[in-house]
C-alpha atoms as an extended CHARMM CRD file, in Angstrom:
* protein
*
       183  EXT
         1         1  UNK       CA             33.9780000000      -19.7340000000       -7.9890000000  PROA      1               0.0000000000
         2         2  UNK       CA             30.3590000000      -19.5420000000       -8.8000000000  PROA      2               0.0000000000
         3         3  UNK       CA             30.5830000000      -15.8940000000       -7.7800000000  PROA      3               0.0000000000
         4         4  UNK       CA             33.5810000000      -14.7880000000       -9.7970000000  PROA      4               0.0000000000
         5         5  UNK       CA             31.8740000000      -16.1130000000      -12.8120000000  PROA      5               0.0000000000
         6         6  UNK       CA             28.8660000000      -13.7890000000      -11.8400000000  PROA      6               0.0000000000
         7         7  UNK       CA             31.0470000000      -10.6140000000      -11.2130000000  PROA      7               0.0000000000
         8         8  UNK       CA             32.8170000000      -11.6840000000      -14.6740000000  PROA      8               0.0000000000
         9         9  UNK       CA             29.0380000000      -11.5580000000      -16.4670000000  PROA      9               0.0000000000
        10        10  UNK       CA             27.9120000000       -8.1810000000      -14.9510000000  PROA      10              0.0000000000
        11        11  UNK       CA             31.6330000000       -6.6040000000      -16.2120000000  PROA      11              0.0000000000
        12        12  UNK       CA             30.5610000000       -7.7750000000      -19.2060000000  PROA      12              0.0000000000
        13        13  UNK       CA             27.8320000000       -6.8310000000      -19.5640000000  PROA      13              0.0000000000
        14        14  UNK       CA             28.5660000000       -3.3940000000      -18.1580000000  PROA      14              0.0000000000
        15        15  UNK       CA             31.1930000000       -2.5610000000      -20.5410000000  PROA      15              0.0000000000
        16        16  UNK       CA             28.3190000000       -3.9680000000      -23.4200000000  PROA      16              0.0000000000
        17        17  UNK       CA             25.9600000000       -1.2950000000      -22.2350000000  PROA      17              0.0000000000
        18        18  UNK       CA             28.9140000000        1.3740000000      -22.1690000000  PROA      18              0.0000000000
        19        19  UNK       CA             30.0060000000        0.7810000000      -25.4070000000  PROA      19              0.0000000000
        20        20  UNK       CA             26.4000000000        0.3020000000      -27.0140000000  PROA      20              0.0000000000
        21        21  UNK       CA             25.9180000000        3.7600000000      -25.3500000000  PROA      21              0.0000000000
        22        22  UNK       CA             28.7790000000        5.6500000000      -26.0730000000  PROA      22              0.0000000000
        23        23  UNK       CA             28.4420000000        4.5100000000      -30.2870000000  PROA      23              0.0000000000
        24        24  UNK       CA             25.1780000000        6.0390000000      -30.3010000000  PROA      24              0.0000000000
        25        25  UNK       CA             26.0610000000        8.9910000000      -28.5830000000  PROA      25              0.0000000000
        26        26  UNK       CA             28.6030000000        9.6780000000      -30.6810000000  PROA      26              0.0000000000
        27        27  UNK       CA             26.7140000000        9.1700000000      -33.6850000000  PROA      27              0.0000000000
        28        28  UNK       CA             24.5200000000       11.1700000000      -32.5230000000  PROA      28              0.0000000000
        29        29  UNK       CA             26.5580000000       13.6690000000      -31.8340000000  PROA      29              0.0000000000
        30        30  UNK       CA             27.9120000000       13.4180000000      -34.8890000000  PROA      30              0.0000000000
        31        31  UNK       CA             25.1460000000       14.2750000000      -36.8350000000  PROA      31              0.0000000000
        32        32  UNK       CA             24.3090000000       17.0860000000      -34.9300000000  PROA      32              0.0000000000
        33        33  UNK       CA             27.5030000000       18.9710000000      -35.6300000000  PROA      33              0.0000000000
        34        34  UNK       CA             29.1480000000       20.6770000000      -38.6450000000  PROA      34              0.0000000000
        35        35  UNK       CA             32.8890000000       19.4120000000      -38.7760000000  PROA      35              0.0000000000
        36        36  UNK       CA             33.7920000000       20.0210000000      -41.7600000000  PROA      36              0.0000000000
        37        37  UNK       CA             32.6110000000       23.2890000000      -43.2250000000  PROA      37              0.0000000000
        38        38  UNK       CA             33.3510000000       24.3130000000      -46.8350000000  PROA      38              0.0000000000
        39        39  UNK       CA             33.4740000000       27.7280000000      -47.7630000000  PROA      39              0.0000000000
        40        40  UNK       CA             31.3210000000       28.4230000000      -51.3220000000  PROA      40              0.0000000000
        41        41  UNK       CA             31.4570000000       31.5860000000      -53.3380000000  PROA      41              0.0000000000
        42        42  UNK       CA             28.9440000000       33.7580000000      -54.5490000000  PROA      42              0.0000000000
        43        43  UNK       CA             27.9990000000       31.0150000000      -57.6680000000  PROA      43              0.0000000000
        44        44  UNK       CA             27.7290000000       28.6330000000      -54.7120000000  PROA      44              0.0000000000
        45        45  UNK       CA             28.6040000000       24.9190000000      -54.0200000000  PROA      45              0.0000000000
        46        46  UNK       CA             27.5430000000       21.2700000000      -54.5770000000  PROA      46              0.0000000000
        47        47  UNK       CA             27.3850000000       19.1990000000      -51.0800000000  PROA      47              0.0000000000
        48        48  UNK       CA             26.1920000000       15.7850000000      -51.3020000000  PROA      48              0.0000000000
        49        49  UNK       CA             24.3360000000       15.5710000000      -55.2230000000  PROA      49              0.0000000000
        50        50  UNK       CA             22.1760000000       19.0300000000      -54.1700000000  PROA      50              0.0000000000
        51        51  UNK       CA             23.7350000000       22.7630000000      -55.4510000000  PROA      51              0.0000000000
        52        52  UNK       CA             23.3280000000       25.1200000000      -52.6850000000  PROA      52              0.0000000000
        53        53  UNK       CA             23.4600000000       28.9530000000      -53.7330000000  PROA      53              0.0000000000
        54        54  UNK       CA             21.9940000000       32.2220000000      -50.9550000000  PROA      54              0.0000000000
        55        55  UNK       CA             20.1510000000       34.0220000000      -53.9580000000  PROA      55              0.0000000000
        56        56  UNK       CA             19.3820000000       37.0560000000      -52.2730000000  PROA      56              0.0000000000
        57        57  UNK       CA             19.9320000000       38.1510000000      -48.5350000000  PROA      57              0.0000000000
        58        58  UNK       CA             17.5210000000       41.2660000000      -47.5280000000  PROA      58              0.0000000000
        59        59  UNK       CA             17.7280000000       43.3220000000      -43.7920000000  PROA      59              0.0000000000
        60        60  UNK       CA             15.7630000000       45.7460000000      -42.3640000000  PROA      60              0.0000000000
        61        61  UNK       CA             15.6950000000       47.7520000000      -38.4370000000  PROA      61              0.0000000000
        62        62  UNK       CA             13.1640000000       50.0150000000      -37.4640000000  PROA      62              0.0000000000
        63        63  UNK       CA             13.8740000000       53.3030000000      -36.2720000000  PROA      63              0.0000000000
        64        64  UNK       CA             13.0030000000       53.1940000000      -32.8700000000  PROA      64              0.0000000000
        65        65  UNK       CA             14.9450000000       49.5180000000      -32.2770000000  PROA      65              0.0000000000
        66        66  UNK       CA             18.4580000000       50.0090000000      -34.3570000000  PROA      66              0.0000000000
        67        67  UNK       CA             20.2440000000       48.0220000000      -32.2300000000  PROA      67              0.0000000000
        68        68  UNK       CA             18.2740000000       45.0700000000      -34.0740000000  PROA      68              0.0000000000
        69        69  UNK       CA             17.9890000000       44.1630000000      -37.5510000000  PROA      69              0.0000000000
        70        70  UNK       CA             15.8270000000       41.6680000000      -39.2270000000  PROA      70              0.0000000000
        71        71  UNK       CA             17.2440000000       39.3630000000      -42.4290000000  PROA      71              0.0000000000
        72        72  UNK       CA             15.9480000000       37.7150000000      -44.6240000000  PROA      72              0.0000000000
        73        73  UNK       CA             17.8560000000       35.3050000000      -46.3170000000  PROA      73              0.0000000000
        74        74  UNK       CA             16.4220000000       33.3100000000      -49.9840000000  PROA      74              0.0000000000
        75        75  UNK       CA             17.9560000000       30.1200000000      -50.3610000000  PROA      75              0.0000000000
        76        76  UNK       CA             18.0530000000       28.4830000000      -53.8380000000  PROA      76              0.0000000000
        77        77  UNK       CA             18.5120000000       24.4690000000      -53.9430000000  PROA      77              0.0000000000
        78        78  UNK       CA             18.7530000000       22.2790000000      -56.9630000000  PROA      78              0.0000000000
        79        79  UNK       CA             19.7810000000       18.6700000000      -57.0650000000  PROA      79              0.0000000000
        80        80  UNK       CA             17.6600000000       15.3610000000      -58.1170000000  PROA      80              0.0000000000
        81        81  UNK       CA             15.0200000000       13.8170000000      -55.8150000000  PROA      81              0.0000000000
        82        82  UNK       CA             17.4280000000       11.0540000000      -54.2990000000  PROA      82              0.0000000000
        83        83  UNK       CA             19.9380000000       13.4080000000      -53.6450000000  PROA      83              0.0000000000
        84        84  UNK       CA             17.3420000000       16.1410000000      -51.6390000000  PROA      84              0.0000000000
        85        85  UNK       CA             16.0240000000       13.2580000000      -49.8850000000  PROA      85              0.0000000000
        86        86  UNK       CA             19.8490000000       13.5750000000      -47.8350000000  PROA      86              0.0000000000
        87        87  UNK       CA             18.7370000000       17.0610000000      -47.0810000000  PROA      87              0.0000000000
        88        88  UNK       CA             15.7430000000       16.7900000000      -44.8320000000  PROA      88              0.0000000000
        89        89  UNK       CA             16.2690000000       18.4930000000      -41.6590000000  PROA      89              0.0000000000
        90        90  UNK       CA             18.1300000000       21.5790000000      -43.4810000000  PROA      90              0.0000000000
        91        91  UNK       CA             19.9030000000       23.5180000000      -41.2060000000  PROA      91              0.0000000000
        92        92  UNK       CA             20.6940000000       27.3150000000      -41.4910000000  PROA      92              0.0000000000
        93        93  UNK       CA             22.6460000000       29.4030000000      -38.9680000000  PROA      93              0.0000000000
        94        94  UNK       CA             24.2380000000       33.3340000000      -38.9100000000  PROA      94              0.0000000000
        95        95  UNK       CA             27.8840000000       33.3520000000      -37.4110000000  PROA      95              0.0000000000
        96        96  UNK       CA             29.9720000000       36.1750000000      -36.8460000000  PROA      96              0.0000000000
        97        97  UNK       CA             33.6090000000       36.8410000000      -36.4870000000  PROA      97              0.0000000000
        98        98  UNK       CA             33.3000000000       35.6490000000      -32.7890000000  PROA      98              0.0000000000
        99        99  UNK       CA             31.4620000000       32.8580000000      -34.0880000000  PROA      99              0.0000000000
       100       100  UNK       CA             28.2280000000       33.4190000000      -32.1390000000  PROA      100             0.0000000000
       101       101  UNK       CA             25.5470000000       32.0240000000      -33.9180000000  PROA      101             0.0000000000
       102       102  UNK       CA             21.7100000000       32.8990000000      -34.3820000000  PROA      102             0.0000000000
       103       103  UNK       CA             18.9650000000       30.7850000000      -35.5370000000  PROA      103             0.0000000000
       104       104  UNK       CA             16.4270000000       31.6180000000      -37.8020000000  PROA      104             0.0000000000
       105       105  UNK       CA             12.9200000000       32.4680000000      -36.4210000000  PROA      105             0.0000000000
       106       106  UNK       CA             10.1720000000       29.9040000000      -35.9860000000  PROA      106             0.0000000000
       107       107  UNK       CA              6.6070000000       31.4770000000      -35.4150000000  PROA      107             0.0000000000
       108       108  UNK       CA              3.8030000000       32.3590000000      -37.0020000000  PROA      108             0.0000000000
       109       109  UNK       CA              4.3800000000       36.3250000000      -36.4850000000  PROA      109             0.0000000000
       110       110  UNK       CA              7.8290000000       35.7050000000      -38.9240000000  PROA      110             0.0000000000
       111       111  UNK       CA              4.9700000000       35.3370000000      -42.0420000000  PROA      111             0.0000000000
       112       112  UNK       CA              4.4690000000       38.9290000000      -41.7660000000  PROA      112             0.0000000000
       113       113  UNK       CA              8.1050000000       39.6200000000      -41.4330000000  PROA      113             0.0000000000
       114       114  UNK       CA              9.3020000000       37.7260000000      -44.5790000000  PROA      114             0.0000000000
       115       115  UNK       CA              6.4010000000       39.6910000000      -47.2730000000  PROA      115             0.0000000000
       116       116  UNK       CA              7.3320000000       42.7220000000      -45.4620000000  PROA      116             0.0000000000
       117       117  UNK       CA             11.2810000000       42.0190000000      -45.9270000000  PROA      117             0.0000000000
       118       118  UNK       CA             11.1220000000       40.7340000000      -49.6400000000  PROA      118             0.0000000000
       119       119  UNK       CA             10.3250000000       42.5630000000      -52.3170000000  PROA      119             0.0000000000
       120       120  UNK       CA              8.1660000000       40.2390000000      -53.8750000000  PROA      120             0.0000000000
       121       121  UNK       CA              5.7300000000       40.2850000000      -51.3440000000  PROA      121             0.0000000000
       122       122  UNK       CA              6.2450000000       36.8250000000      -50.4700000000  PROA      122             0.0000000000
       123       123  UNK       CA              6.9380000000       33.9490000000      -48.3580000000  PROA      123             0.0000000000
       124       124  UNK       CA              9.2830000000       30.6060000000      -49.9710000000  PROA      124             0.0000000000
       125       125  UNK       CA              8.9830000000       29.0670000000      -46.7920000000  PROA      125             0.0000000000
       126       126  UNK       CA             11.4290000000       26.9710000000      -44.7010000000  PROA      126             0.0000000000
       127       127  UNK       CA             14.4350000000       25.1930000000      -46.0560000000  PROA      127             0.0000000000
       128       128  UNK       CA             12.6300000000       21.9000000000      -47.2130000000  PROA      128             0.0000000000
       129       129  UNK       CA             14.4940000000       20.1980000000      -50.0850000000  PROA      129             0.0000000000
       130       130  UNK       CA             11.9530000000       17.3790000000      -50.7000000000  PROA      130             0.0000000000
       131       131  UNK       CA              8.0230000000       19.8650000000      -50.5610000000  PROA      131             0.0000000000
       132       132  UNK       CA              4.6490000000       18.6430000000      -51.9160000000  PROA      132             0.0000000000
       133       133  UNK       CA              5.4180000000       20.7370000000      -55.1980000000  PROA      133             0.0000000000
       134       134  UNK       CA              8.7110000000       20.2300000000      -55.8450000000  PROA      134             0.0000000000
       135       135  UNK       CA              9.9230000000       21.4410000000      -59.6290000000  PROA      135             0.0000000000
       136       136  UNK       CA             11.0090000000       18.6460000000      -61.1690000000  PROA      136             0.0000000000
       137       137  UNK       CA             14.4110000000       17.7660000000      -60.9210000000  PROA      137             0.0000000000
       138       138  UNK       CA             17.5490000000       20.3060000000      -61.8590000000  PROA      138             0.0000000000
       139       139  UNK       CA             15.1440000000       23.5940000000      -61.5570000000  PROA      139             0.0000000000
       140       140  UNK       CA             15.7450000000       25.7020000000      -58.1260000000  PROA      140             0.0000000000
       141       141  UNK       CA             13.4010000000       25.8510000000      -55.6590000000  PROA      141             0.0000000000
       142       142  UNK       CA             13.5770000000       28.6920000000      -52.9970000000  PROA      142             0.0000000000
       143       143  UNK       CA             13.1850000000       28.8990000000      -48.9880000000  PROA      143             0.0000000000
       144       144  UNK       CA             12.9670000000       31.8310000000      -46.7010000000  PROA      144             0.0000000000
       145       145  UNK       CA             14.6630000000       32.1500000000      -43.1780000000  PROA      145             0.0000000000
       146       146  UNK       CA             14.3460000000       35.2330000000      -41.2070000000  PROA      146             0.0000000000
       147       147  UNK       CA             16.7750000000       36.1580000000      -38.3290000000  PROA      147             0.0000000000
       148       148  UNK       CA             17.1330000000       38.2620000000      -35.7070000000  PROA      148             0.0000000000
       149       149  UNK       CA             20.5890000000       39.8900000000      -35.2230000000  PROA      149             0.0000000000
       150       150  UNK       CA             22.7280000000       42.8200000000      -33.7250000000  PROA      150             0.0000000000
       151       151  UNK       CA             23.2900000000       45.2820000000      -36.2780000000  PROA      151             0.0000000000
       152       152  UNK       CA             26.8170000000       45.0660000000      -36.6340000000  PROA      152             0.0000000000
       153       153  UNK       CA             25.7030000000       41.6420000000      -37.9110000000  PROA      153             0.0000000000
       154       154  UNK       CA             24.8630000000       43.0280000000      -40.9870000000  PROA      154             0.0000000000
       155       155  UNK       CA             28.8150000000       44.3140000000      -41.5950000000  PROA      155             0.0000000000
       156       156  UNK       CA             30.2930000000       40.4370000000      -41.7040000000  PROA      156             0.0000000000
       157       157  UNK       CA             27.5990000000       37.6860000000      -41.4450000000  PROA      157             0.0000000000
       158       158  UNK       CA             28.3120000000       34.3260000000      -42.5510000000  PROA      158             0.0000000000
       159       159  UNK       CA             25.2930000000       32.0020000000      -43.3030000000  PROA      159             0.0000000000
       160       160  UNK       CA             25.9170000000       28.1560000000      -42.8320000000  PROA      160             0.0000000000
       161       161  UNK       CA             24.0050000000       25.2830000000      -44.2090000000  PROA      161             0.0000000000
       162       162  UNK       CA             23.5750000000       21.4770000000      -43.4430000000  PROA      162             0.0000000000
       163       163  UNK       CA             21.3740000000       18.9710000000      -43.7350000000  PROA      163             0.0000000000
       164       164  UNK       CA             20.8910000000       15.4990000000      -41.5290000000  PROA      164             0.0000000000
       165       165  UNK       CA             21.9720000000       13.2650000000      -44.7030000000  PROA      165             0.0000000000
       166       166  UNK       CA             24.8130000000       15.9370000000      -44.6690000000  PROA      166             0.0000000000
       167       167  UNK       CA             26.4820000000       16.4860000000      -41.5000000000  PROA      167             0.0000000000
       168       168  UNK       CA             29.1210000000       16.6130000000      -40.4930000000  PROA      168             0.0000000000
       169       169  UNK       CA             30.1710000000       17.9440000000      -43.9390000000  PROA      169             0.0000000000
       170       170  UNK       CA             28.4860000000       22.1090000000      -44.1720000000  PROA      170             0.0000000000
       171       171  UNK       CA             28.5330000000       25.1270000000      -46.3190000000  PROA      171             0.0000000000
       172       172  UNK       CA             29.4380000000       28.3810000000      -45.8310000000  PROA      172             0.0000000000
       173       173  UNK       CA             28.6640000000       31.4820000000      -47.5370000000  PROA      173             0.0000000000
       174       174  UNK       CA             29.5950000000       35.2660000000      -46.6980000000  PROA      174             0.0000000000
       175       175  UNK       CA             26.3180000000       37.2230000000      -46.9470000000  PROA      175             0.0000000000
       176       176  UNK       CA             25.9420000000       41.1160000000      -46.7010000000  PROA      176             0.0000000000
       177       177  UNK       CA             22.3840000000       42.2770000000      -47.2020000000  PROA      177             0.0000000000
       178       178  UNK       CA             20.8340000000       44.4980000000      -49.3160000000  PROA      178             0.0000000000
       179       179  UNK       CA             19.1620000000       46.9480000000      -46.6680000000  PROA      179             0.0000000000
       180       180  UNK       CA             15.4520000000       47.8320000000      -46.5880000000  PROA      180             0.0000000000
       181       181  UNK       CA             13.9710000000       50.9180000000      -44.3350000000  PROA      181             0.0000000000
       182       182  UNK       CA             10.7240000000       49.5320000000      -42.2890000000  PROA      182             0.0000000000
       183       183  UNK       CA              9.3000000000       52.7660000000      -41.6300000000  PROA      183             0.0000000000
């Protein structure tokens, strides 16, 4: 009897540990996915208190790599300070038809990139909803992603945007950039 009532505590206890587990992996996984993606027009689209809007998408190959393209994509966010607070972490991705996807880059060489992409000569800086000197609440703010893509990218791109306080919920926007030579 004495060891039933053993066995009986480690089953317990084993399906404790597989439950406890399995909650936070799926919570986890859960916000680390986009489940439910909305698409937004060109005006763009409210998710969670902040308006989302792509304000100007730029790309540019050089001659002797055409395969390749750079873009640049300005984001413009607006919302109030408790509401930006749900987008730390913002998320932006380039999907195609296939739905392949492409990050933006992360590196110090992709300063260079962005001034010599935009036409203003400079840099916004990462999607960060909640910066040192943020404009005070309802003006847009601006952030600059650069990506790496195939050039029949540029044809049919799709950007899409999330946030941790977001996700699973996403936008989506159709993008087709303005090109630039780099010559």
């Amino acid at each position: 009897m004495k060891h039933l009532l053993w066995v009986i505590i480690a089953a317990v206890l084993l399906l404790a540990n597989v439950v406890v587990g399995g909650w936070t992996e799926i919570a986890d996984l859960r916000r680390a996915r986009e489940w439910t993606v909305s698409q937004a027009g060109e005006a763009g689209a409210e998710l969670r208190g902040v308006h989302v809007r792509v304000d100007q998408v730029w790309a540019g190959s050089a001659p002797n790599l055409s395969e390749r393209a750079l873009v640049l994509v300005r984001l413009a966010l607006r919302g109030p300070e408790p509401a930006r607070q749900g987008w730390a972490g913002c998320d932006l991705s380039l999907r195609d038809a296939a739905d392949r996807v492409w990050l933006p880059l992360i590196s110090t060489d992709s300063e260079g990139a962005v001034r010599v992409l935009s036409p203003d000569g400079e840099n916004k800086g990462r999607c960060n909803p909640i910066p040192y000197d943020a404009p005070p609440d309802g003006q847009e703010f601006l952030s600059d992603q650069l990506f790496l893509v195939p050039s029949e990218l540029l044809k049919g791109a799709r950007l899409r945007v999330s946030a941790w306080g977001t996700r699973p919920e996403a936008l989506e926007f159709a993008v087709k950039p303005v090109l630039r030579d780099l010559q």
